[in-house]
N, C-alpha and C positions, 0 to 999 in steps of 0.2 A: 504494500500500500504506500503510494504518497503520504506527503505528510505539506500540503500546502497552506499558507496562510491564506485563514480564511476571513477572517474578521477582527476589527481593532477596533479603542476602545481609547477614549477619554473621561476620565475622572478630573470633576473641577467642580470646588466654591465657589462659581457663580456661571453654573452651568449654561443659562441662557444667555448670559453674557459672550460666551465661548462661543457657542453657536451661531450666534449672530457676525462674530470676528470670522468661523472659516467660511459662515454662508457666503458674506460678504468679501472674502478676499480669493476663494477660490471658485464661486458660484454653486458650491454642493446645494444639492435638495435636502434641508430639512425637516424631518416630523418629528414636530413635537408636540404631538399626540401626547403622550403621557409624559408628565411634568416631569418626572425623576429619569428615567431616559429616552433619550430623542434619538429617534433612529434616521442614518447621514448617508444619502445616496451621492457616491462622488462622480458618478459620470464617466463616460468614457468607455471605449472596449480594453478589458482586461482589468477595469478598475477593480480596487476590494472598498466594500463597503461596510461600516461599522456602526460606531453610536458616542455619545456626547454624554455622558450622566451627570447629576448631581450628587456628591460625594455628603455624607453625614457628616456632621458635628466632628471636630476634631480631627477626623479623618484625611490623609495629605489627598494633595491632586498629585493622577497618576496618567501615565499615559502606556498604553501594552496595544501584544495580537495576540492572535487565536490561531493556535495551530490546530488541522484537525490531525483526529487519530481516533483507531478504534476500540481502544479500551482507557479509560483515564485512566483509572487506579493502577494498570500497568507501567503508565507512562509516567506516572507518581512517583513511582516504584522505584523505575530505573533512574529518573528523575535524583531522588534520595541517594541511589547509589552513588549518582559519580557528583555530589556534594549540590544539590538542590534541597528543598526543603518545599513541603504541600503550606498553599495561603489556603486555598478553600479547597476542600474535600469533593469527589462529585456530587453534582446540585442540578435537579430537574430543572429544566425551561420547560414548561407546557407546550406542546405540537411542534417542539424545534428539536430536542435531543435532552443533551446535559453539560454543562461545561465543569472544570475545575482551573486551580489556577496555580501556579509555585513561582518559587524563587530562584533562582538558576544563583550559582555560587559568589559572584558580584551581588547579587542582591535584588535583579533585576526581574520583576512581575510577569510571566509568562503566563498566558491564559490557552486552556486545550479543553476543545469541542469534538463532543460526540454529536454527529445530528441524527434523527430519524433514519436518514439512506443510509448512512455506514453502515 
């Protein structure tokens, strides 16, 4: 199996604020349908398309992808082994799959998607 980036992800304190900065500086489509995340169509053939969140209280502003794969917990796994560490555990999306997310050994937030097809 590939393992392509499928989806990216902005976390920010003034999420609509943001939004409004890439709509407007790169022309993406975005819906923000639902306040806490907006979901960011970039356009283009071969674009990847993502989303824009509102981070809670406390919480830093982040910025990651989504690789997919077809097992999280494996990918966890080996993840762990060669010096990552699990941020969120696998976690349903309703009609889309599951994602989870880790730390790769910098420290750096990688997010990994199971969808439905896999």
């Amino acid at each position: 199996m590939d393992h392509p980036v499928v989806h990216w992800e902005i976390g920010s304190k003034d999420a609509k604020g943001l939004q409004g900065f890439y709509a407007e500086l790169f022309n993406w489509k975005i819906d923000a349908g639902n306040p806490q995340y907006a979901m960011v169509k970039t356009g283009g053939a071969g674009g990847i398309n993502g989303g824009i969140m509102q981070t809670k209280e406390g919480m830093p502003s982040w910025v990651t992808f989504y690789v997919q794969v077809d097992d999280l917990q494996a990918y966890l796994d080996r993840a762990a082994r060669l010096g990552g560490k699990t941020i969120v555990p696998p976690t349903p999306i309703p009609d889309v799959g599951a994602f989870a997310m880790f730390a790769d050994p910098d420290g750096h937030t990688i997010g990994l998607l199971k969808t439905l097809k896999t």
